[in-house]
N, C-alpha and C positions, 0 to 999 in steps of 0.2 A: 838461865844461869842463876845460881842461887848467892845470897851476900855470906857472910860471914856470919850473920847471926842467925842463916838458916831462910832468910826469908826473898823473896822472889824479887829482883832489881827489874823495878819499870818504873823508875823517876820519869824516864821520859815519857812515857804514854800517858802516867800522871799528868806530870806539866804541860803537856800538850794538849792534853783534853781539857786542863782549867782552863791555857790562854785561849782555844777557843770556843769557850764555854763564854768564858769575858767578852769578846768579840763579838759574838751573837748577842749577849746583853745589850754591850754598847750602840750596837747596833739598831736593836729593841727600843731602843732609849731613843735616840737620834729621831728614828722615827714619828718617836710618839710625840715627840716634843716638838717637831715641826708640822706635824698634825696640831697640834693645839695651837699652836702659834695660828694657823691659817685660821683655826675656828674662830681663834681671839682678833687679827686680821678683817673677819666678815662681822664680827660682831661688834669691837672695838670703837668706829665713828658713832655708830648708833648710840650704843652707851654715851659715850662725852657729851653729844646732842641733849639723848635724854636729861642730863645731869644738869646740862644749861637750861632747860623746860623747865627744870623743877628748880635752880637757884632762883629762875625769872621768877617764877610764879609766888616764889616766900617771898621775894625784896618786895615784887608789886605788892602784896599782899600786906607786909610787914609797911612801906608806906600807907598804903589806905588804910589802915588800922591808928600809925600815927598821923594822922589827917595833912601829911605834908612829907612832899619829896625828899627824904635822905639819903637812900642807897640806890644804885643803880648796879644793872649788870651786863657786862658789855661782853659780846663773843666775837672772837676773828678766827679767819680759819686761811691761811699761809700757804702758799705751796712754793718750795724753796728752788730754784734752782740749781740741785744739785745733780748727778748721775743717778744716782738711786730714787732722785725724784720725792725726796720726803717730805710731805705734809704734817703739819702742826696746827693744832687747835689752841684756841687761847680763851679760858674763861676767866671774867676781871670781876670781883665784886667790889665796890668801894661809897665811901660817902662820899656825896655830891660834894661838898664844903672840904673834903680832904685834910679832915681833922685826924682823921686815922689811913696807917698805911692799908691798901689793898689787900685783899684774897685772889692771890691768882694761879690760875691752874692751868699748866700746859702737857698736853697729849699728844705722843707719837703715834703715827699709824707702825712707822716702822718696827721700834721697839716696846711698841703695845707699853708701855712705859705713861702712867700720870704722875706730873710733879706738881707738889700743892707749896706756894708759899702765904704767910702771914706776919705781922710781927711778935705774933704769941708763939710762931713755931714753923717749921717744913718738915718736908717727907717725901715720899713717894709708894706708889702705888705698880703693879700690874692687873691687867685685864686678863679673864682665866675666862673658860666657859666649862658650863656643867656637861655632864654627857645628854642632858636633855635641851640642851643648845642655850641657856639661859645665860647669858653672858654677866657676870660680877667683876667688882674689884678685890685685887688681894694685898695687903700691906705686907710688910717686913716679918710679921709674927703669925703669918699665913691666916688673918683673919678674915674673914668675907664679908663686903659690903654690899648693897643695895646700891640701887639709886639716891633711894631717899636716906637711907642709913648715912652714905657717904655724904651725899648733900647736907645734913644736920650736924655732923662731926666737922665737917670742915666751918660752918656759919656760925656752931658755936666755937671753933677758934677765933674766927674774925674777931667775933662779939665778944672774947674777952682780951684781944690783944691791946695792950699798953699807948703807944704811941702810931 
């Protein structure tokens, strides 16, 4: 059947074909993104450990250098009581003397989720992995950290917060 200005009426086969063009995206999507979630899942605990390895290793380090105990870093790891069963990690940095508020960082397994607080500032983070399995962190402005990248950004928040 032809329109009025001559030209061929298939709005519907159009529209039809976009919604399920959409569909199949969304679809596409859904997928891929609970694919990465699981990558980020296996990869996830590993990373927060490693990130508590290397806070341990500046503070001890960062004490033996000033010839006496100030910083300490304390890890707990939670498993909560819920349905879904969710574990949280908890990494503390702080001076022994508690002249300044704490660096602390907690991690969901569930929603692959780091939240970093200080008194200089907070934020959060998610866990992404590469396609060649290397597990990072990603902030808000879709930046990529390290281990030690993220470990150094956060201890120089510590180290400039106020109170």
């Amino acid at each position: 059947m032809e329109s009025i200005a001559g030209m061929p009426e298939d709005w519907a086969e159009q529209a039809a074909e976009r919604k399920n063009e959409d569909e199949r995206r969304a679809a596409l999507e859904n997928e891929l993104k609970v694919e990465r979630l699981r990558r980020a899942k296996a990869v996830g605990p590993e990373l927060i450990k490693a990130l508590h390895r290397w806070l341990f290793s500046q503070t001890e380090k960062y004490n033996q250098l000033r010839g006496k105990d100030e910083l300490e870093t304390v890890y707990s790891f939670d498993k909560y009581r819920s349905p879904t069963g969710e574990r949280k990690h908890e990494i503390c940095v702080r001076r022994i003397d508690r002249k300044k508020s704490p660096l602390t960082i907690k991690y969901s397994e569930v929603t692959q989720s780091v939240e970093y607080d200080t008194s200089a500032g907070r934020g959060s983070l998610s866990v992404e992995v590469s396609d060649d399995g290397t597990g990072y962190f990603v902030d808000a402005y879709h930046r990529r950290y390290s281990v030690e990248e993220l470990g150094k950004f956060l201890l120089d928040k510590f180290e400039s917060g106020v109170f």
